[in-house]
C-alpha positions in Angstrom: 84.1 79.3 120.1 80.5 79.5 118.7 77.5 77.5 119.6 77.4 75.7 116.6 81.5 74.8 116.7 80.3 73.7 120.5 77.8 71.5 119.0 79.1 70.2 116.7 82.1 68.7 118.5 79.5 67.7 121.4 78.3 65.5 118.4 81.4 63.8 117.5 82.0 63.3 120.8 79.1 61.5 121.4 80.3 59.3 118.0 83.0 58.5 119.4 81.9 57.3 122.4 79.0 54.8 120.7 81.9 53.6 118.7 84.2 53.1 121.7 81.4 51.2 123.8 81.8 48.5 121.2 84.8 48.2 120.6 86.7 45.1 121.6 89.7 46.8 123.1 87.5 48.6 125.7 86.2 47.4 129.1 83.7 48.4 131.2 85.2 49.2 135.2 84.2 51.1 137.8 81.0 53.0 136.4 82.6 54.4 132.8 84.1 52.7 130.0 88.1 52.2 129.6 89.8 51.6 126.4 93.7 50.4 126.3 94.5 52.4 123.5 95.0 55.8 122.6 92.4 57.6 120.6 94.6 58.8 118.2 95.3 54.6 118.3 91.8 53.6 117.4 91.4 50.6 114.7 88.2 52.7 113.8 88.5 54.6 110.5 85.7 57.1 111.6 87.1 57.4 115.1 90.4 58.7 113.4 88.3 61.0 110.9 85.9 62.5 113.3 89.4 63.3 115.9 90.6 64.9 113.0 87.4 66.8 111.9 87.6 68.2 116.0 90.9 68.9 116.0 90.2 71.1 112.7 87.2 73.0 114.2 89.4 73.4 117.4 92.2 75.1 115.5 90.0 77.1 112.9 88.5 78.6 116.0 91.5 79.2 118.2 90.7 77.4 121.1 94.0 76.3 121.0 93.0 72.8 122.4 93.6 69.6 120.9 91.4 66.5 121.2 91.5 64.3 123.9 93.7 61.3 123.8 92.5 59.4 126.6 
């Protein structure tokens, strides 16, 4: 995978988790932030669209990976 694939799912990553910090279905325990749904789940409209713009960039690149869904 290239730098600039790495990068740029390091970036939606970090979207993600601003989003997540938020959100009312997440809790804060033991040090890191727990949410009781699924990513894949999420309420959030971007949430869903910046998954799907990772998993894209995952498969154009062969990683072979898919997002997490944690």
């Amino acid at each position: 995978m290239s730098f600039d694939v790495k990068a740029r799912i390091q970036e939606l990553e970090g979207k993600i988790v601003a989003v997540c910090v938020t959100c009312p279905h997440a809790r804060f325990v033991t040090g890191r932030f727990e949410c009781d749904r699924k990513r894949s789940e999420c309420h959030s409209k971007r949430v869903r669209r910046w998954l799907a713009e990772i998993k894209k960039l995952e498969e154009v690149n062969g990683t072979g990976k898919s997002s997490k869904d944690s």
